[in-house]
C-alpha positions as CSV (number, residue, x, y, z in Angstrom):
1,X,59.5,60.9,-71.5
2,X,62.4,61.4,-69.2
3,X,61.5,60.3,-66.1
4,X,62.6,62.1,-62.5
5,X,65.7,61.1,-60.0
6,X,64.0,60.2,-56.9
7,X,66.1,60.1,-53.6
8,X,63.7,57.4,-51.0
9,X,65.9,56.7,-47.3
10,X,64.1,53.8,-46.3
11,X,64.6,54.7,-42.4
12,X,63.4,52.2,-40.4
13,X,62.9,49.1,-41.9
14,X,59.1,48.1,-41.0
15,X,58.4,51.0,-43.1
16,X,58.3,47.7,-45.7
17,X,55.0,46.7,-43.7
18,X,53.6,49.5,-41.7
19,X,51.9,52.1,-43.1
20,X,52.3,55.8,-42.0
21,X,53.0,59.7,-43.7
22,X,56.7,58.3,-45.5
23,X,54.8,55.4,-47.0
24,X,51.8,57.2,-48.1
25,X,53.8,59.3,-49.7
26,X,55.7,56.7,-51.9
27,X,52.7,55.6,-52.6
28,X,51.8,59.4,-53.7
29,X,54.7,59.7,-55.8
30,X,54.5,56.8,-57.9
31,X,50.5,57.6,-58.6
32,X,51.5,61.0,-59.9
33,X,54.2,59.6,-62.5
34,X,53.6,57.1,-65.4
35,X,54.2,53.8,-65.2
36,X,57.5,53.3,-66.4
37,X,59.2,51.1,-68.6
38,X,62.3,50.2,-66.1
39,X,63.1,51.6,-62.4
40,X,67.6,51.9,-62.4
41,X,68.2,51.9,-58.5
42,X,71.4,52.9,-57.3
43,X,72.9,52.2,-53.8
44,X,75.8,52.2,-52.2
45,X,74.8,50.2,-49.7
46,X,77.3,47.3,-50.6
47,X,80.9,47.0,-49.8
48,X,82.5,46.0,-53.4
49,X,85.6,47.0,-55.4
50,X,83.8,47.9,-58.3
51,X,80.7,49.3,-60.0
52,X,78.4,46.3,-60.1
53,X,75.2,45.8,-62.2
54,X,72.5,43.4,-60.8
55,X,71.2,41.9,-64.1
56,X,69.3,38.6,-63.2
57,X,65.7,38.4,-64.8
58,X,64.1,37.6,-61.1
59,X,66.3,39.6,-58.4
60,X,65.9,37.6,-55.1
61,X,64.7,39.3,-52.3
62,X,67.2,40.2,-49.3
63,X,66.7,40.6,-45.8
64,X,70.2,41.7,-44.6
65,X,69.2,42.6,-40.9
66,X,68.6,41.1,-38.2
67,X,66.4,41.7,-34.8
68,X,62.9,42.4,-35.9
69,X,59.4,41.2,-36.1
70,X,58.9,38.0,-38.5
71,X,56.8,39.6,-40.5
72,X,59.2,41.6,-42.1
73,X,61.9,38.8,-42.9
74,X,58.2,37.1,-44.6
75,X,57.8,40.2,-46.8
76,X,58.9,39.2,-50.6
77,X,59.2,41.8,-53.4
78,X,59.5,39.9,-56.5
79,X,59.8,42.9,-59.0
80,X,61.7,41.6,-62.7
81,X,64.7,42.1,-63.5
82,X,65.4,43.8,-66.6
83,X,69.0,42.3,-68.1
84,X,68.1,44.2,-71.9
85,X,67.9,47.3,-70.4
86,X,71.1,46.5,-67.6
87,X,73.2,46.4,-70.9
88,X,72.0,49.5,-71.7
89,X,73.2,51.0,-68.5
90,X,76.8,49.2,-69.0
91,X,77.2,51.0,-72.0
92,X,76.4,54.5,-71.1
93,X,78.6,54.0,-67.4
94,X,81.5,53.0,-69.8
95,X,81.2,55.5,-72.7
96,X,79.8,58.5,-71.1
97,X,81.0,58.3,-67.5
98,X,84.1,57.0,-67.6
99,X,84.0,54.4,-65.2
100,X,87.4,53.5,-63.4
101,X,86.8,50.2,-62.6
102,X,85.0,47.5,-64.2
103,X,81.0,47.1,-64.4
104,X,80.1,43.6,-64.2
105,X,77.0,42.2,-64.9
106,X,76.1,39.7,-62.2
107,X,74.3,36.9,-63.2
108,X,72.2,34.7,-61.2
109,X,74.1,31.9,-59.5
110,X,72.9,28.2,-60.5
111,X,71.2,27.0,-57.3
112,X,72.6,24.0,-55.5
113,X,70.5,21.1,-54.7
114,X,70.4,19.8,-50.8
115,X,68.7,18.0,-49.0
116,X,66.5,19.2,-45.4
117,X,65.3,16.5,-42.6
118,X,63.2,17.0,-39.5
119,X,60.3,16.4,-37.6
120,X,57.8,17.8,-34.4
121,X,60.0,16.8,-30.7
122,X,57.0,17.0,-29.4
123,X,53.4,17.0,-29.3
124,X,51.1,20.4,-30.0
125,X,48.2,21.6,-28.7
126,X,46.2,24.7,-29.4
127,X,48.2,27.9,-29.3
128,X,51.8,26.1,-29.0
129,X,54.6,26.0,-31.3
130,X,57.8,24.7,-31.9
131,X,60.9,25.1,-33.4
132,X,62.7,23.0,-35.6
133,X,66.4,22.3,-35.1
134,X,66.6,20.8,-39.0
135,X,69.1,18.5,-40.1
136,X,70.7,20.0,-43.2
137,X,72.6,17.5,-45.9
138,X,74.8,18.7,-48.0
139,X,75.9,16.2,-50.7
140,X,78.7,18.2,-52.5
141,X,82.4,17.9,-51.7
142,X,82.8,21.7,-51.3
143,X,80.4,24.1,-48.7
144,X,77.3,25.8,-50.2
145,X,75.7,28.8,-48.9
146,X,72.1,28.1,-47.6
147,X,69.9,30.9,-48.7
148,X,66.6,30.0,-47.6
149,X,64.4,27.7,-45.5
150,X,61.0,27.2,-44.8
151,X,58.5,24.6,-43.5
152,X,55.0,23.9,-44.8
153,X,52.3,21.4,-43.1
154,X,50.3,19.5,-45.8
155,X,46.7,20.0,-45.5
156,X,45.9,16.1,-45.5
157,X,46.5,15.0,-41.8
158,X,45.7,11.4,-40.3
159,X,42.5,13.0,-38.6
160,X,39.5,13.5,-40.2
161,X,38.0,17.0,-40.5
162,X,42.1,18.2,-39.0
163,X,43.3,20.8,-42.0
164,X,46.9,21.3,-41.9
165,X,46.4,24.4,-43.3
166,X,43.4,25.5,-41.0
167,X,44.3,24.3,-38.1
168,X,48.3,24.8,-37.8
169,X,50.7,27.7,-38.7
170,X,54.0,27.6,-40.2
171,X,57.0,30.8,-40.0
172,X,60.4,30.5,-41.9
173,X,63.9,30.4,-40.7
174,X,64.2,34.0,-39.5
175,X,68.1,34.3,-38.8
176,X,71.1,35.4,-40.7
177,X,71.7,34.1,-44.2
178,X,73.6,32.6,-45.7
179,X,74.5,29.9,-43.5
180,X,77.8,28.1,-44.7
181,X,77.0,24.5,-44.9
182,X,79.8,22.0,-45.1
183,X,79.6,18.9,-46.3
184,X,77.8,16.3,-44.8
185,X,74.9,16.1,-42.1
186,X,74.7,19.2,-40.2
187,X,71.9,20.2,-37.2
188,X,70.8,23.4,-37.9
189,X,71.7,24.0,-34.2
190,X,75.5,24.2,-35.7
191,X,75.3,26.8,-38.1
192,X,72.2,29.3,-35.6
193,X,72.2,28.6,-31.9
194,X,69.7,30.7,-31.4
195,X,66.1,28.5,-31.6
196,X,64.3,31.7,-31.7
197,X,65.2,31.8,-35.3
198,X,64.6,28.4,-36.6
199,X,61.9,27.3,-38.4
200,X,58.5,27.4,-36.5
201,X,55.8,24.9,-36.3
202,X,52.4,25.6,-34.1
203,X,48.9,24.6,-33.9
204,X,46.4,28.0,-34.2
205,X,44.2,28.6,-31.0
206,X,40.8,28.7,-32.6
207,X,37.2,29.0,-31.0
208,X,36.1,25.7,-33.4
209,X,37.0,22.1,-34.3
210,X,40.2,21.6,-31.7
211,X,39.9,18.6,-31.0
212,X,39.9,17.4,-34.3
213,X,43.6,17.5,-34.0
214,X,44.0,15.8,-31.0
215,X,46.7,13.0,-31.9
216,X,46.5,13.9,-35.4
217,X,49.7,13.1,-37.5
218,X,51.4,15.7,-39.7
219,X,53.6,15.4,-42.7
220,X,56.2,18.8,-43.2
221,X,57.4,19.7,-46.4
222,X,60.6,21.5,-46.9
223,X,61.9,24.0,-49.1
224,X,65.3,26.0,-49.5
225,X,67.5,27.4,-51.6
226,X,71.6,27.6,-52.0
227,X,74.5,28.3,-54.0
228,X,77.7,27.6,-54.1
């Protein structure tokens, strides 16, 4: 079945997480098609010398903007990537549309390990939080581009009956990416001097069990990704 050309202008951004008339009627428009076997979005929203073809099997989400809620840099899309069918569209751009310049097939890009240090500068009590000027490590002899980083509280604290995942709350690095990480040790504070982007720790405000936490001893997990 040959399937329609669909023309969506995204507007504002928190269109991704609010829900009004445009986004009810996406939502319309898919229910009324069948479910199809492969979605070919085009956009010209990149600036690039040549047609490019995004054919990794798990396209990374990207939150190229900057100056809204967090809740929209939190929003992940992980829709598959098709690269069988991405051939398929490299064939007919070549043969029947006569393509100037060349269509590459962009593959995903071997992440680069690193390493991420840090810890609470102080202490947190109910309905506080704090950010987290990180100490990146970067243990190649070339810069990497950091592409992600977030902070997780384990759920075992030193306190009995204190859940880090009940009682305290956790937000990602919200600021522009990638961050170009030399080599070495490098405060985060470098490379984003603005602390309303880092990476947020905080203890919820709840009506139950606070002081449960009181003293309680945390352990953070990190996780990122990069490339070179």
């Amino acid at each position: 079945m040959l399937m329609p050309a669909i023309f969506f202008g995204h507007g504002n951004p928190l269109n991704a997480i609010q829900r009004n008339v445009y986004t009810e009627g996406w939502s319309a428009i898919g229910k009324s098609l069948p479910r199809p076997r492969a979605i070919l979005c085009i956009s010209a929203h990149w600036y690039f010398p040549a047609t490019a073809v995004t054919a990794m099997p798990a396209p990374r989400t990207i939150h190229d903007f900057g100056g809204f809620p967090r809740e929209l840099y939190e929003v992940q899309y992980p829709a598959p990537g098709s690269p069988p069918q991405v051939a398929r569209v490299v064939v007919r751009a070549r043969s029947r549309h006569r393509v100037r310049r060349t269509v590459m097939l962009l593959e995903i890009r071997r992440r680069t390990p690193f390493g991420i240090e840090g810890d609470l500068a102080t202490p947190l009590y109910p309905g506080a939080s704090v950010p987290l000027d990180l100490t990146l490590v970067n243990p190649h002899a070339v810069a990497i581009r950091v592409t992600r980083l977030q902070v997780a509280v384990d759920r075992k604290t030193s306190k009995p009956g204190c859940d880090g995942g009940v009682h305290y709350a956790t937000r990602a690095y919200a600021g522009r990416l990638p961050l170009l990480l030399p080599p070495g040790r490098t405060k985060l504070s470098q490379l984003e001097p603005d602390r309303t982007r880092w990476p947020r720790v905080g203890m919820r405000d709840l009506p139950f069990d606070q002081g449960v936490c009181k003293g309680a001893k945390l352990t953070l997990r990190y996780d990122g990704t990069a490339v070179q």
